[in-house]
C-alpha positions as CSV (number, residue, x, y, z in Angstrom):
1,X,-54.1,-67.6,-13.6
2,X,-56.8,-65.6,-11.4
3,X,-55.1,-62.8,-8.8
4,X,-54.8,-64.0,-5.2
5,X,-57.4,-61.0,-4.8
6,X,-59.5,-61.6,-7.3
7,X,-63.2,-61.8,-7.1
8,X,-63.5,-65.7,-8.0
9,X,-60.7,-65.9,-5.1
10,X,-63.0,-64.2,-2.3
11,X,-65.9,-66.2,-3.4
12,X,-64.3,-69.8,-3.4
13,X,-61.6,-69.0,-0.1
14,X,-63.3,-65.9,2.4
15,X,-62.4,-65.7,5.2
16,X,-63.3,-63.2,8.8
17,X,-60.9,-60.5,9.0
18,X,-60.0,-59.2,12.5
19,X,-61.1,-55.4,13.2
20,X,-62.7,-55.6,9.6
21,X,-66.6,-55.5,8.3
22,X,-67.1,-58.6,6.9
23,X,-69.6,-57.4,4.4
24,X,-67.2,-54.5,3.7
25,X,-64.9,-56.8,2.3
26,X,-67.0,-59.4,0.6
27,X,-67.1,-56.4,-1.6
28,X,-63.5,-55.5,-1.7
29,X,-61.3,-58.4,-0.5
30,X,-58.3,-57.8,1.3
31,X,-55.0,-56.3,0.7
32,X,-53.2,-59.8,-0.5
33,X,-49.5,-59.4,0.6
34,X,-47.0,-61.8,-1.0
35,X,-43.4,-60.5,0.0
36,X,-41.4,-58.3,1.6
37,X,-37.6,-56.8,1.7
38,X,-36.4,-54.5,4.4
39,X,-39.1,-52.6,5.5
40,X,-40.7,-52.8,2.3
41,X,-44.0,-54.9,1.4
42,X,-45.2,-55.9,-2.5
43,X,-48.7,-56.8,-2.6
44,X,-50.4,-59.3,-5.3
45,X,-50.6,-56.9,-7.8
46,X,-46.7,-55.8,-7.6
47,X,-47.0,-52.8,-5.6
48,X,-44.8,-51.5,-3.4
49,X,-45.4,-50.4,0.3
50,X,-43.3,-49.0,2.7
51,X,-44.8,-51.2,6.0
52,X,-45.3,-48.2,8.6
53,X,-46.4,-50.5,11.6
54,X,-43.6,-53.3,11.1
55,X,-46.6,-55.6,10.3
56,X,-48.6,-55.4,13.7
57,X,-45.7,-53.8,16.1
58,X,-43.5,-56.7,15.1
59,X,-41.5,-57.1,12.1
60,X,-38.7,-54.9,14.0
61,X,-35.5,-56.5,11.6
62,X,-38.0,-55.9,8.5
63,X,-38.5,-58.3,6.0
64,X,-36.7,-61.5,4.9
65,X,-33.9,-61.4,7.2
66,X,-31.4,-64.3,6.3
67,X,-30.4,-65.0,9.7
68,X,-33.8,-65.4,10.5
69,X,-34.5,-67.6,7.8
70,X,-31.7,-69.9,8.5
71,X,-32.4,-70.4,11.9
72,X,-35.9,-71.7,11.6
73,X,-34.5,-73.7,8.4
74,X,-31.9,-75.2,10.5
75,X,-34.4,-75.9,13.8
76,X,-36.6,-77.7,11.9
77,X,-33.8,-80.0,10.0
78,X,-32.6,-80.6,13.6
79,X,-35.8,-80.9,15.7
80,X,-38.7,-79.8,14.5
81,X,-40.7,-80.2,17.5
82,X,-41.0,-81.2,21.6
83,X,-42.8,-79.6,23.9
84,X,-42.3,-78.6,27.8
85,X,-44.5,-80.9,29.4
86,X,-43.2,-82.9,32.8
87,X,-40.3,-81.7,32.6
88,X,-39.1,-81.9,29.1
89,X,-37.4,-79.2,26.9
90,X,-35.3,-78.4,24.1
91,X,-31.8,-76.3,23.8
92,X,-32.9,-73.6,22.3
93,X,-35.8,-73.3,24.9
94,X,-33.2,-73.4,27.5
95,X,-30.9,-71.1,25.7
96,X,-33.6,-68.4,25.3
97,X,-35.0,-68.2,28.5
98,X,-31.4,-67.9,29.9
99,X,-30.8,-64.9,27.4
100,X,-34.1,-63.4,28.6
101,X,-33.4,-63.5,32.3
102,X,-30.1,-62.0,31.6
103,X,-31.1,-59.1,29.8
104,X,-35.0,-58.8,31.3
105,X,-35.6,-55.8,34.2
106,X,-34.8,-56.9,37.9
107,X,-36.3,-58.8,39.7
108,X,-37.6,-61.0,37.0
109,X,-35.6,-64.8,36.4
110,X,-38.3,-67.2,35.4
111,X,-39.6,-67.6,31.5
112,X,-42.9,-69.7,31.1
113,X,-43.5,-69.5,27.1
114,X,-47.1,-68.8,25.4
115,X,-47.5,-68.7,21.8
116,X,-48.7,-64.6,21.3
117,X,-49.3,-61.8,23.5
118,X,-53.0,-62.4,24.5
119,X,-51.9,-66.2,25.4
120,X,-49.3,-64.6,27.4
121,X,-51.7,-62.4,29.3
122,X,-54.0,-65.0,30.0
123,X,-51.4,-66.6,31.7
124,X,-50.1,-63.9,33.9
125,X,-53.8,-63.6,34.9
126,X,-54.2,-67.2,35.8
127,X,-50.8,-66.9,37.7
128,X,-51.0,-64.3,39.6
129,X,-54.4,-66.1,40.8
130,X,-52.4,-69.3,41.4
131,X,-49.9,-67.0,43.8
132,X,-52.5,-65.5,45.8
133,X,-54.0,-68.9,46.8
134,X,-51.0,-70.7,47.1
135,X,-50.5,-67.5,49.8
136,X,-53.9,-68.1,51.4
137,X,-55.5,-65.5,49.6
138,X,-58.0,-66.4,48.0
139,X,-60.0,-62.8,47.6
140,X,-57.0,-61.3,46.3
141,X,-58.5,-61.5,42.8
142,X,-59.1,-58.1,41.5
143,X,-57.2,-56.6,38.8
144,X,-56.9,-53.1,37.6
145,X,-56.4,-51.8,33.6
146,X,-57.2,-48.8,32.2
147,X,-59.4,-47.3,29.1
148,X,-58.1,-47.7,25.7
149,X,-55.8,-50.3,26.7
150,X,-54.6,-53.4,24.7
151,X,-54.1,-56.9,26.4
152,X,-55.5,-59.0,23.6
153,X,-58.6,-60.7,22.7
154,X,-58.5,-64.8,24.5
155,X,-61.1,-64.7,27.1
156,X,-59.1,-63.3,30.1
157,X,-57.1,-61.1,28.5
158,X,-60.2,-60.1,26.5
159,X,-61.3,-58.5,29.8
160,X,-58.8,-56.2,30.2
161,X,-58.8,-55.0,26.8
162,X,-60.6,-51.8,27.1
163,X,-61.6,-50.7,23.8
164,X,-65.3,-51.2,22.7
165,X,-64.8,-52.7,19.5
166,X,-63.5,-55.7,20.8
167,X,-65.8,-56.3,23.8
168,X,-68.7,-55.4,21.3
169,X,-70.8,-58.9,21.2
170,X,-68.6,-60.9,23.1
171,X,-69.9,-60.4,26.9
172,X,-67.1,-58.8,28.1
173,X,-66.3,-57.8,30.7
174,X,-66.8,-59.2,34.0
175,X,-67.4,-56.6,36.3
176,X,-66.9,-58.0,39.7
177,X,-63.1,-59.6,38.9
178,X,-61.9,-56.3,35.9
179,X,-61.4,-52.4,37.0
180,X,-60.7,-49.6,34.7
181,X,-59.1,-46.3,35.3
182,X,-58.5,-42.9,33.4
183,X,-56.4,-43.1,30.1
184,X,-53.1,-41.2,31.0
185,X,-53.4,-39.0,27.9
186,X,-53.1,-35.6,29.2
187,X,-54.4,-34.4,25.2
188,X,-57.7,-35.8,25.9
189,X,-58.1,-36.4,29.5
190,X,-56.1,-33.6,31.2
191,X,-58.3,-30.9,32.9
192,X,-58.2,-27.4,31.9
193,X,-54.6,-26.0,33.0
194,X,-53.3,-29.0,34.3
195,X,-49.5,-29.8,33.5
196,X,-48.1,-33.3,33.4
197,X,-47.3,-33.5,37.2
198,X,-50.7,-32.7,38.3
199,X,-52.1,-34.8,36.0
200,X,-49.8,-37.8,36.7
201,X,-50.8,-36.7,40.7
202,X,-54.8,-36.5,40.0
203,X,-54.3,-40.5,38.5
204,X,-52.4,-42.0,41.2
205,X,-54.9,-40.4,43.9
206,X,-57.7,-42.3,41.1
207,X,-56.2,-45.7,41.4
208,X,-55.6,-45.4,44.9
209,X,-59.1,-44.5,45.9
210,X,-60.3,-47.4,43.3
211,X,-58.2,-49.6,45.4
212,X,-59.1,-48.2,48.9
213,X,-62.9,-48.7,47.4
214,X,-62.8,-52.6,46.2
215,X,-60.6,-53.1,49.4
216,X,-56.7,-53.8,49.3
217,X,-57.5,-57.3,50.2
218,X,-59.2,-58.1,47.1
219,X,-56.8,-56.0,44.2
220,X,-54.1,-58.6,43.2
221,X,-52.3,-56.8,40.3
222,X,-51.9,-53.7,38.2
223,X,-51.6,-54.1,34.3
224,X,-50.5,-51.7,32.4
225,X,-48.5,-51.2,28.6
226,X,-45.8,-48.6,29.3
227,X,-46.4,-47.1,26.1
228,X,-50.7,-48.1,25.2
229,X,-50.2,-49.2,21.2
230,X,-54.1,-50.3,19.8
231,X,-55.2,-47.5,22.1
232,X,-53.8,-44.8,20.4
233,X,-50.2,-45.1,21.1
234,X,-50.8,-42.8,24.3
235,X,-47.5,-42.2,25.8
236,X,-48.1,-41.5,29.8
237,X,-46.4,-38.3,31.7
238,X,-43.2,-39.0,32.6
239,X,-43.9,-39.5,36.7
240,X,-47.6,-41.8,36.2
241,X,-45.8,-45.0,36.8
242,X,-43.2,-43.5,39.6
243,X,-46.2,-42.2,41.5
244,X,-48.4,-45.7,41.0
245,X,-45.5,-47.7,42.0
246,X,-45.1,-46.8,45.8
247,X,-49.2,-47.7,46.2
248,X,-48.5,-50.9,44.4
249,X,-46.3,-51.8,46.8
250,X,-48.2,-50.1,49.8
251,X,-50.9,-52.7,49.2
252,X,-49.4,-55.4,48.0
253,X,-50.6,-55.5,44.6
254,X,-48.3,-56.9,41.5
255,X,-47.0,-55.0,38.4
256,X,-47.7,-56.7,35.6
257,X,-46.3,-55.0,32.5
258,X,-47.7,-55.8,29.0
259,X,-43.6,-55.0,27.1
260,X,-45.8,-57.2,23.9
261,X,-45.1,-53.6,21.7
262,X,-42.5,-51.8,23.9
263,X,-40.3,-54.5,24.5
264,X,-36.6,-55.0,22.8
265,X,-36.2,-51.3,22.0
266,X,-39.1,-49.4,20.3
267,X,-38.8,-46.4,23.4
268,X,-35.3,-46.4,23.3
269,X,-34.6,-48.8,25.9
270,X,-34.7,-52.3,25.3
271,X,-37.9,-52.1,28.1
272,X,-40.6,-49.9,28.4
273,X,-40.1,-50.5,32.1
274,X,-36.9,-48.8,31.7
275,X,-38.0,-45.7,29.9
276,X,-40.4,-44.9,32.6
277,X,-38.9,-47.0,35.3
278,X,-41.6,-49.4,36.2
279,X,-40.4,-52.4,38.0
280,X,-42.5,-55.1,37.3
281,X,-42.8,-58.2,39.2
282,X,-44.5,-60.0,36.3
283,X,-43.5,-59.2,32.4
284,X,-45.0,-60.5,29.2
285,X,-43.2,-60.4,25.9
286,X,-44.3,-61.1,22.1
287,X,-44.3,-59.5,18.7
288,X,-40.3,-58.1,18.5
289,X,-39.3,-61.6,20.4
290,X,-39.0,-63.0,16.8
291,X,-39.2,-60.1,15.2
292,X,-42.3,-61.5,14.0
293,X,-41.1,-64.2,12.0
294,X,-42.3,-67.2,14.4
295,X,-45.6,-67.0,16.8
296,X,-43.5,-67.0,20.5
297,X,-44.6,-64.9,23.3
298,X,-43.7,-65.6,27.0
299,X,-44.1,-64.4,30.7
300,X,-41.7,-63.6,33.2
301,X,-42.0,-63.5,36.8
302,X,-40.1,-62.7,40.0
303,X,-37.7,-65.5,42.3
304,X,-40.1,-64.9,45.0
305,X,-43.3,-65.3,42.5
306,X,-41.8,-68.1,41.1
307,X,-41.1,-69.7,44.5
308,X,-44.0,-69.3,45.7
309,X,-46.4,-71.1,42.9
310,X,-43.4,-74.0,42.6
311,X,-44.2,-74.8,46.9
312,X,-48.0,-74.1,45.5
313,X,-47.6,-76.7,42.5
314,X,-45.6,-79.3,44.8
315,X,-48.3,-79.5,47.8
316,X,-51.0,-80.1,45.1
317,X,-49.1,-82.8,43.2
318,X,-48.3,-80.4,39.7
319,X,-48.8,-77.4,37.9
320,X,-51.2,-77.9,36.2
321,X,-51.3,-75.6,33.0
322,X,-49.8,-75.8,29.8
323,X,-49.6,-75.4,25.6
324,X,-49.3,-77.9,23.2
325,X,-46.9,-75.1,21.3
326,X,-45.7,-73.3,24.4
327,X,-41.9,-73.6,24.1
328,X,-41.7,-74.8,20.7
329,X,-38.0,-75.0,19.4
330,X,-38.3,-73.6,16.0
331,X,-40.1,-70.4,17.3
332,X,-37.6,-70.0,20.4
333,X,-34.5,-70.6,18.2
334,X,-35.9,-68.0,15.6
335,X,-36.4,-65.8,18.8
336,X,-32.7,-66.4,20.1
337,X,-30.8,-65.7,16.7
338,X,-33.4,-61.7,17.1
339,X,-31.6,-61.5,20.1
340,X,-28.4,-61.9,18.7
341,X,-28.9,-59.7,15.7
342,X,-30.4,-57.2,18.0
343,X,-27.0,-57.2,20.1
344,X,-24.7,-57.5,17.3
345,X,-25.9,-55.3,14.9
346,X,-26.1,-52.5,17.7
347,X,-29.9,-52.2,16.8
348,X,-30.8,-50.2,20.2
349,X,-27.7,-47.6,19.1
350,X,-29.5,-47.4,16.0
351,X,-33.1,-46.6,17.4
352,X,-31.6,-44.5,19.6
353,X,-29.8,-42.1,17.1
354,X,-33.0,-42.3,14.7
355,X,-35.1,-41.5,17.6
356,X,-35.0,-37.8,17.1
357,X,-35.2,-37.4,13.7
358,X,-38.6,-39.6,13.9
359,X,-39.7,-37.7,17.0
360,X,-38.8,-34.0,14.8
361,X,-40.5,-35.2,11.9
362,X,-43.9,-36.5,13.4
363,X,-44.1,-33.2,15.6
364,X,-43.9,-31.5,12.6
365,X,-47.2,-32.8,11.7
366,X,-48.9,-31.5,14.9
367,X,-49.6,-28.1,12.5
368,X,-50.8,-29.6,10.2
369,X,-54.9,-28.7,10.1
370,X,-56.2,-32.1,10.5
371,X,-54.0,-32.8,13.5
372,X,-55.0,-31.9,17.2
373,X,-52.1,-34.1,18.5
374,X,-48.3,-35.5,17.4
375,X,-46.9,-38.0,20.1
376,X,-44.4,-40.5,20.3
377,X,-41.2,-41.7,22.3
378,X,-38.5,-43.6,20.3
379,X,-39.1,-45.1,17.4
380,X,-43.1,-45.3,17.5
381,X,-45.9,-42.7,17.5
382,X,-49.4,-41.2,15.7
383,X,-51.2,-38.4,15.3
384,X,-54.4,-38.1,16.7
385,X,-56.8,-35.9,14.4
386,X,-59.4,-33.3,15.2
387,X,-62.4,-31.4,13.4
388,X,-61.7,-28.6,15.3
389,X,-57.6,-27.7,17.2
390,X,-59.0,-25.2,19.2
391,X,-61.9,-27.1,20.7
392,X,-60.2,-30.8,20.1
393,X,-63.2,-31.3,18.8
394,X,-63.4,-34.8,17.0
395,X,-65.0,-36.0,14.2
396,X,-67.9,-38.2,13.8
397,X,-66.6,-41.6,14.4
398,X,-69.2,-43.0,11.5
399,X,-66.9,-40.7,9.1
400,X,-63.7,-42.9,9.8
401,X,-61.6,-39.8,8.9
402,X,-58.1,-42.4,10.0
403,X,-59.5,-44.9,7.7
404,X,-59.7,-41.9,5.2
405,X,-56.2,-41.0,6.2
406,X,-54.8,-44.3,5.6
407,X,-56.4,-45.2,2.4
408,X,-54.6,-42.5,0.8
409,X,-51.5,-43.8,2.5
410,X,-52.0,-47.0,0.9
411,X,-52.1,-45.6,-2.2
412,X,-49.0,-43.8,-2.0
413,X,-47.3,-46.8,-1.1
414,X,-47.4,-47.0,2.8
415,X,-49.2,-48.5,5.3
416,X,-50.2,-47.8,8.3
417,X,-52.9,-48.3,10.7
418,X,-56.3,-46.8,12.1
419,X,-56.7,-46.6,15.7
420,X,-59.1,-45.7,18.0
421,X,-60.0,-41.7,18.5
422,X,-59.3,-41.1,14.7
423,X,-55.8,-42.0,15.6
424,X,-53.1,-43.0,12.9
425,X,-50.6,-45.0,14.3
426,X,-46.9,-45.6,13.6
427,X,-44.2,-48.0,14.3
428,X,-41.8,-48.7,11.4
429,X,-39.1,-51.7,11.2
430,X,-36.8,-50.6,13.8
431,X,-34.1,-51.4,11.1
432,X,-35.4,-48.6,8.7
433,X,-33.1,-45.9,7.4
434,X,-33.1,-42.0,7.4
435,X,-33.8,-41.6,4.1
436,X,-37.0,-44.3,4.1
437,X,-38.4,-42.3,7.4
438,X,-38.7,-39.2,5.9
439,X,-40.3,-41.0,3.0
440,X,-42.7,-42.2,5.0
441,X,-43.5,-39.3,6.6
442,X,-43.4,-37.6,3.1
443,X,-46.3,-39.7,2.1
444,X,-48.1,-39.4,5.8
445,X,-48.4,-35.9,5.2
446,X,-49.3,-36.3,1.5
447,X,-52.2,-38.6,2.9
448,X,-53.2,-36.1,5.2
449,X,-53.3,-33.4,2.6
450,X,-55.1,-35.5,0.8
451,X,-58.0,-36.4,3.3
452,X,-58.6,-32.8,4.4
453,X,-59.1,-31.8,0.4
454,X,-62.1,-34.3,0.4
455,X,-63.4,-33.5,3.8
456,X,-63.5,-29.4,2.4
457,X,-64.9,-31.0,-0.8
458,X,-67.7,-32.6,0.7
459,X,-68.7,-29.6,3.3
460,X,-67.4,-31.7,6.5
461,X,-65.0,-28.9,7.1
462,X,-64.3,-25.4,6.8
463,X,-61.4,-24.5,4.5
């Protein structure tokens, strides 16, 4: 029988991989996957991988979970479908957005469910333009991201997305409705001598004169990951969000956190928001939801949000938005029995006595010669690499030194994943041991070893 990734197989079944070159890989063919254990992966040919970014961000209870399993087996025996619309809804539905409320940052205690994180975006977007006419506002449209950050790739979510590779040949974005400010990575956009503080200080002043310059009137929310994942996991100073929050609510602008990767304990906390105490009035959720194992995502708002659109939705006769899969069962009861394991199985205790160990070992590699920067917070980080430490000097982008980086991860049996800046990322199974993490890093730094050998090799840097 002919390999899933066999040459004959690409030919007869090819199809476009996201953040891939197609005609790169009509030559190679993808990495075919066909099961997984824990926080290991065996691909098609019966190797073994340790998965270093829990799938994308989201496998947090690892592989074939059994609880997991059952629960979708049982959903679907039960009810394998009903949706939301006027005013219908399942248990487990019901059940889930009761457990969210409960454990979600205050003020938030309304659930409106999405099927991923960019689905969930759009719809924050569309209502937070819903409030601000239901208000009589209807030039309170505006809405402020930042570079390098990660909303998703529908159409409005697409917008905020800040990364050229996704905005490359698809018209994005629109300028008059989508602001950007600075990245808050003091590594690569600090000024000379500047600490944390005044850095955090010199962005707040930015997104207040940004604001001050479109006109308060016209800037309806603020959207920001606590922790930026696809942009190169860029953890913010510690008081950028406590010095935004007092102008957000100075000009009545929203906080909508993006908790898609930080959310249900990957800083620590089970929120982002808590780690750097934002307090959102709108929250989206994905990926860890079900750890993966169903496609759920969801938005929460604020009472007084909330309140507000239902008076809205009443005057005009409904509310008129929806998703044929939004609120499925089977996804929200695989999403309630994660919950439960995360609560029962003390998974947050866990991350947080790992934390330090993951923290010691990835700052380790910030010696290493390759590496201009190790960050992280909890259980998720990268490295950001450098032709020159000195100078932070990067390489040239057409070299793909991450790709390089990870390739020889791949063939020591882990994977991880190439970001933007030459940036490795890293976000393991939140369920991973002490002994797998340092094998991880083990091989990380083998990888790295590896790639700077054939960059001295081939003359693209001094030894």
């Amino acid at each position: 029988m002919t390999a899933p990734n066999s040459l004959a197989a690409r030919d007869i079944a090819y199809v476009l991989h996201p953040y891939t070159d197609p005609r790169q890989h009509e030559q190679t063919g993808p990495l075919v996957i066909t099961s997984g254990r824990g926080v290991w992966v065996r691909d098609a040919e019966g190797r073994e991988y340790i998965e270093g970014l829990a799938g994308l961000w989201c496998t947090a209870l690892g592989f074939s979970e059994p609880r997991l399993v059952e629960a979708a087996r049982r959903q679907l025996a039960r009810l394998p479908y009903t949706h939301g619309f006027a005013g219908r809804s399942s248990e487990p539905v019901i059940e889930l957005a009761e457990r969210l409320v409960r454990i979600a940052p205050a003020p938030l205690a309304k659930v409106y469910f999405t099927n991923s994180g960019s689905e969930a975006m759009d719809a924050a977007i569309r209502l937070v333009w819903y409030y601000n006419n239901a208000r009589g506002r209807p030039e309170k449209k505006r809405i402020i991201g930042r570079r390098r950050g990660y909303h998703g790739v529908t159409i409005a979510a697409g917008h905020l997305t800040a990364l050229a590779y996704t905005r490359a040949g698809f018209d994005l974005p629109m300028r008059h409705l989508f602001f950007e400010l600075t990245t808050p990575s003091l590594y690569r956009d600090g000024l000379p001598g500047e600490d944390e503080e005044a850095f955090a200080d010199r962005l707040a002043a930015e997104f207040e004169a940004l604001v001050r310059a479109l006109g308060p009137e016209t800037v309806a929310a603020f959207v920001a990951e606590p922790v930026m994942g696809a942009g190169g996991v860029v953890v913010p100073p510690r008081s950028y969000f406590e010095k935004i929050q007092p102008l957000l609510e100075r000009y009545d602008i929203l906080m909508v956190a993006d908790e898609v990767i930080c959310g249900f304990g990957r800083t620590g906390a089970m929120w982002g928001s808590e780690t750097f105490r934002i307090r959102p009035d709108i929250l989206t959720v994905a990926k860890q939801l079900s750890s993966g194992y169903q496609p759920i995502a969801a938005v929460l708002i604020s009472e007084e949000i909330y309140a507000t659109i239902a008076d809205y939705a009443h005057r005009l006769g409904t509310f008129g938005t929806g998703f044929t899969y939004g609120g499925h069962p089977v996804p929200a009861a695989v999403a309630l029995e994660t919950l439960r394991i995360y609560e029962e199985d003390r998974i947050l205790d866990h991350v947080r006595s790992l934390a330090p160990h993951f923290q010691a070992r990835l700052a380790r590699l910030a010696d290493h010669p390759l590496v201009g920067e190790a960050r992280g917070i909890g259980l998720i980080g990268a490295v950001e690499l450098v032709r020159d430490k000195r100078t932070r000097a990067q390489f040239d982008p057409k070299l793909k030194v991450n790709a390089r980086v990870t390739a020889h991860c791949q063939a020591r049996g882990l994977i991880l994943r190439p970001l933007v800046m030459d940036t490795v990322g890293i976000c393991p199974p939140l369920v991973i041991g002490r002994e797998e993490l340092d094998l991880l890093f083990d091989r990380l730094e083998a990888a790295l070893d590896a790639t700077l050998a054939d960059l001295e090799r081939e003359g693209l840097r001094s030894p």
